[in-house]
N, C-alpha and C positions, 0 to 999 in steps of 0.2 A: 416538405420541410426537411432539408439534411443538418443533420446537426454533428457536431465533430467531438468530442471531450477530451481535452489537452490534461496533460498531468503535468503539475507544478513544482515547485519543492515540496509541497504537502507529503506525496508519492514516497518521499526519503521518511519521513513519519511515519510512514504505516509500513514499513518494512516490518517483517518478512513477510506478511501478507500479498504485498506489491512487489516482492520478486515474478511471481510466476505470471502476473495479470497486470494489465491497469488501473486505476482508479476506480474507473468507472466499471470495471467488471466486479467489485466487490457486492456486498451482501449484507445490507442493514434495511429493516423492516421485514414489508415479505417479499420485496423483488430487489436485484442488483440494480447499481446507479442507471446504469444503460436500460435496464427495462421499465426503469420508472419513466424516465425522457421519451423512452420510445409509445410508450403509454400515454401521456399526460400530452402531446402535439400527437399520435398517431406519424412520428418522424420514422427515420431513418438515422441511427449513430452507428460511427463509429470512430474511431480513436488516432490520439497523437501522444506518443508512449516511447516507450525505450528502444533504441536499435534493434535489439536481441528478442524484443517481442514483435515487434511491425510482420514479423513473416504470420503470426498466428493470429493478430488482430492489424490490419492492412487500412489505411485512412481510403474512405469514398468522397472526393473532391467531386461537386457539381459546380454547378454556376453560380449557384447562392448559396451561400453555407455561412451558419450562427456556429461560430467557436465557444462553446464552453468549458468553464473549468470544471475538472471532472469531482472535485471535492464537494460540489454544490450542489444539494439537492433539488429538484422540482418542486415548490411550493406556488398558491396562487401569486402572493405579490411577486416575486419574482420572475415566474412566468409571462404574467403583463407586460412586466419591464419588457422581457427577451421581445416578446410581440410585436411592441414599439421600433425596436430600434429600426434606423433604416443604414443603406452603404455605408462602411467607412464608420459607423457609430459603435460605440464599447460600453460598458456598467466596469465601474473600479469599487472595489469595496475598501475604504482605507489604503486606496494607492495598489492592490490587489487585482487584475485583472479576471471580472467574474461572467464575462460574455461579449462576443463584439462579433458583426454582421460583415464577413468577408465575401469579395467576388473570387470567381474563380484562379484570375491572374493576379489579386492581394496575396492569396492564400499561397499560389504557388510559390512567391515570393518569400513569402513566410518561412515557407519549412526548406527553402534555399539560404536563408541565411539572406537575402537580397531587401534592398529597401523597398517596403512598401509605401502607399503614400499613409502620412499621418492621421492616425486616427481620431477620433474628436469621443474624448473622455466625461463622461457623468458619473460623481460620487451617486451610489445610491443611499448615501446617509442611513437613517433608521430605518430603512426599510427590512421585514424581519427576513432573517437569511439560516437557514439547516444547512450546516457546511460540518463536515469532515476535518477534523487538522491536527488528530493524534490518535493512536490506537482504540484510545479506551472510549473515542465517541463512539466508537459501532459498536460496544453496549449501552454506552451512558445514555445515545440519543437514541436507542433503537423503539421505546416506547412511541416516542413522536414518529417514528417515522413508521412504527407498525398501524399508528390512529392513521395517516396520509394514504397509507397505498392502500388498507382496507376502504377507505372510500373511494379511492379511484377503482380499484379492482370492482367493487359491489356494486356500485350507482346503478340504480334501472335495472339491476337483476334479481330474479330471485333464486334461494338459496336452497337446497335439497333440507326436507326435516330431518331436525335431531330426532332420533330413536326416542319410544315413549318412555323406555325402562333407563334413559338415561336423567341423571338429577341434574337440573341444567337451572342457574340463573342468570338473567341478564338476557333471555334467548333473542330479543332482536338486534344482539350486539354477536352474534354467532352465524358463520355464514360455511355452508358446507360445500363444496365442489362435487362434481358428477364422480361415482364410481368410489365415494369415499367412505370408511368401514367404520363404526362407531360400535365398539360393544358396552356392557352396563360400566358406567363411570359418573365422574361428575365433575363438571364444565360449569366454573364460575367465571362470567364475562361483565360484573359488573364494575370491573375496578380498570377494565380493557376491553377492546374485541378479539375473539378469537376466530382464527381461520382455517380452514381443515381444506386442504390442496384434492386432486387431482389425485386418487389412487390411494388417499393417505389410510392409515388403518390405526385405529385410534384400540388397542387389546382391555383387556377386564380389569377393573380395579383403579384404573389410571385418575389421578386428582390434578385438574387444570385450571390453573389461576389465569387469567389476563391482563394484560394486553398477551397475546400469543398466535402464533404462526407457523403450521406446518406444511412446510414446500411438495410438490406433487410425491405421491409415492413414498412420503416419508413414513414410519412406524413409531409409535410409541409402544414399549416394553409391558407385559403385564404390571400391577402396581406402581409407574412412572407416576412421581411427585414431581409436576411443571410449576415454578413461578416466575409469575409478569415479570420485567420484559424480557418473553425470548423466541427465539425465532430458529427452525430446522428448516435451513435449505431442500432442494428436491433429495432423496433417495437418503434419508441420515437413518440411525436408529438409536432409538435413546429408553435406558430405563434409569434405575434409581432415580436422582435429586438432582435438580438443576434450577438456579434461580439465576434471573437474567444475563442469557447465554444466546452467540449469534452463532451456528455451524452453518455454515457457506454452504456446503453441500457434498454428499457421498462421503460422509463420516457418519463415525458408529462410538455413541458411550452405550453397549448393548446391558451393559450389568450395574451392578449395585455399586453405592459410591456417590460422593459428593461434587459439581461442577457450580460455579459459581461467578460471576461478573469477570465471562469470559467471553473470546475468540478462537475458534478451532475453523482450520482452514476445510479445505475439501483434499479427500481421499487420506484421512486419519484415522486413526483407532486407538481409543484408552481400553486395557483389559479390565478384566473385574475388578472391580475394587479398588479402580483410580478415585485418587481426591487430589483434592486441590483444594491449601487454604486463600481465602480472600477477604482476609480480615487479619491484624498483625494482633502477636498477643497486649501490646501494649498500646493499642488502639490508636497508633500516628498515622500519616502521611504516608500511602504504597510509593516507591521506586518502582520504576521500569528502564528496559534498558532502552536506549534510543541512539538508534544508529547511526543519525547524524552527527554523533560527537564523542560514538564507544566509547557511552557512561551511562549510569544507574542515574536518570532526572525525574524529578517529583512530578507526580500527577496531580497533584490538589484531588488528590479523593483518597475515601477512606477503606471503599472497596475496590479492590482490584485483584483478580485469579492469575488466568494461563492465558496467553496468547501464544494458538502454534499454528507454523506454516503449512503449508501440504505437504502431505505424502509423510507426514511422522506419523509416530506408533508409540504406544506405552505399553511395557509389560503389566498383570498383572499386578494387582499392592503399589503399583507408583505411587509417591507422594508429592504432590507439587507446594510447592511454598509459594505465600503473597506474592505475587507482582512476578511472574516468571514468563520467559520467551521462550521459545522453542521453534527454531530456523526450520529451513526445509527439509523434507525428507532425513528427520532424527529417529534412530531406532534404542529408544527410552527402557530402563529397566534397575531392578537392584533396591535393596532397603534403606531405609532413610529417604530423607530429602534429597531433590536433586536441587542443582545450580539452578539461579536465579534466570542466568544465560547460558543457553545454549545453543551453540554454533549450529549451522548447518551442515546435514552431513555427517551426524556427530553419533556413532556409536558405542553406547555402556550406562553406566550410571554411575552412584556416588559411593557404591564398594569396589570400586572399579575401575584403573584410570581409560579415562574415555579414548576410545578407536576413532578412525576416520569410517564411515561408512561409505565404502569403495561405487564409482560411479556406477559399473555394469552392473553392481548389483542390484542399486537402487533401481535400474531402469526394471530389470530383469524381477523385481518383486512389484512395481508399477505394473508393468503389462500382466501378473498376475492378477495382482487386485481391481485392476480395471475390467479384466476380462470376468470376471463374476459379476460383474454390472451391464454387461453386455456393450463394454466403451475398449477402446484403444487408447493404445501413447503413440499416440502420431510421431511422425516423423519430427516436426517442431518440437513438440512436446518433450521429444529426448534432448533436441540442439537447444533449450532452453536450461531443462537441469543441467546439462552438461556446463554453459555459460552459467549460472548462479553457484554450478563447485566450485570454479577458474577464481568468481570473484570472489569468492569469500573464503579462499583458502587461508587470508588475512587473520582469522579469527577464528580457527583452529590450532592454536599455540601448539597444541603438543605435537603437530608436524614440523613446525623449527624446530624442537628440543630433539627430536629423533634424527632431524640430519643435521645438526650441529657437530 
């Protein structure tokens, strides 16, 4: 089964997360959209995404290929549906294109811009649908979707023991991966399940609420306080206080400090004693910024932290306020609060009027921090930041006011 995942207008929503990747590479539960699909059919995906990305994620065109939207997660009903369909057939969710069953010469035709023959459209009505369609679902939804892939990841396996000196309840909702380090703590899985990756190393003291998710290799801090729902990507590391928090992966909140109903891309770092509030003093409705209309639009919720792209950094003592963004590769620091938004690329804080964060350098502190993980910045990898500085130099004001 080749499966394809096309990114929509959604894609424009979850900026800056979706500069660097597709959709479908993102990171809600315990696997990204792609390897939940790939999981759930034993398929093959890959992606229909931005110019500027196709060189790092490249579409595999077969003879039979189900186009799906990459905001939609694998659930059973849905799945059925995909099953079903045959040539030439679609699923619309509210006039929404959510799958459709292309041949090889539909498809070419597709992404030529050329007429394909017309497809033959089915409302799926009620049917219940896990979709993606603004920042704050990849914490909002990430409990449901941490219950989904814990049973597809577990079915028919068994799990290594939790250690006896560990204080564990809930233990048949707790599933441990080969080579994974457990020292005295306590693992409460009755409210969630929890899952302990491939390498992960769980240090002394640590207090674990669920639903929760640690991606291969990941570490929790001595004394790390985790609550449900949140989920560490492969290789993160995390101590103090964290309550439903999704890190994509190869980020580090290594010290003490408060993170809360947030997003933190891959290859980030908060210093000691970042916080971040996620709750306003006056208990309203959080703002965020949304890039599709450069403006602060209401979430309808009451929690909402930090969403930050890759490859930022905070200095020690940063403060983040409700509802903040933080673009790609920002090197964060300084007393007080910072801005709500922040550009990509975006050097200083809020004693401080903010620098541009010049490209070679970013590349050039990239290929360091990469290189402690034993990864590269590919070749791609640099022509990507390079295109997300070009476009977003729009929203870095204080480069018109310098050359004015």
């Amino acid at each position: 089964m080749n499966i394809i995942l096309f990114d929509d207008d959604t894609r424009e929503k979850l900026l800056p997360l979706t500069y660097t990747k597709p959709v479908g590479s993102l990171r809600l539960g315990i696997m990204t959209i792609q390897e939940k699909w790939e999981k759930y059919f034993s398929a093959n995906v890959s992606f229909i995404t931005q110019d500027y990305l196709s060189e790092k994620y490249p579409i595999n065109i077969q003879d039979t290929n189900y186009v799906v939207n990459a905001s939609v997660l694998p659930t059973f009903h849905i799945c059925k549906l995909i099953e079903q369909l045959q040539e030439n057939e679609a699923l619309l969710k509210d006039g929404d294109l959510i799958a459709a069953l292309l041949n090889r010469k539909q498809f070419e035709n597709l992404i030529q811009n050329e007429d394909i023959n017309e497809l033959e459209g089915f409302e799926i009505g009620d049917t219940p649908l896990l979709r993606i369609k603004q920042l704050t679902d990849l914490f909002s939804l990430n409990e449901d979707a941490i219950k989904h892939d814990f049973e597809q990841l577990t079915k028919n396996r068994e799990t290594l023991p939790v250690p006896s000196y560990a204080m564990v309840q809930g233990r048949e909702h707790i599933f441990v991966e080969e080579g994974a380090e457990i020292s005295p703590c306590i693992i409460n899985a009755n409210n969630g399940p929890v899952y302990i990756g491939k390498g992960a190393k769980i240090m002394e003291g640590c207090l674990i609420r669920g639903p929760f998710a640690m991606g291969e290799n990941s570490v929790l801090k001595m004394g790390a306080k985790i609550y449900g729902a949140t989920t560490l990507g492969p290789h993160c590391k995390v101590g103090g206080e964290v309550n439903n928090i999704v890190m994509q992966g190869y980020s580090n909140k290594g010290h003490e400090g408060y993170l809360g109903n947030s997003v933190i891309g891959e290859w980030c770092n908060l210093g000691a004693d970042t916080n971040n509030s996620n709750l306003k003093n006056n208990y309203t409705e959080v703002k965020l910024w949304d890039y599709t209309n450069s403006s602060f639009t209401k979430t309808g919720l009451q929690f909402c932290g930090l969403i930050m792209g890759d490859h930022s950094k905070a200095g020690i003592n940063t403060m983040f306020n409700t509802g903040t963004v933080t673009g790609i590769a920002c090197n964060i620091y300084g007393a007080g609060y910072q801005k709500n938004f922040i550009p990509s690329f975006t050097w200083g804080g809020p004693d401080s009027s903010y620098k541009t964060y010049r490209i070679e350098k970013v590349i050039e502190t990239a290929n360091l921090v990469m290189s402690r993980r034993g990864q590269a910045l590919s070749e791609d990898d640099k022509n990507i930041l390079k295109h997300i500085f070009d476009i977003t130099t729009e929203y870095r004001g204080w480069e018109r006011q310098r050359s004015a």
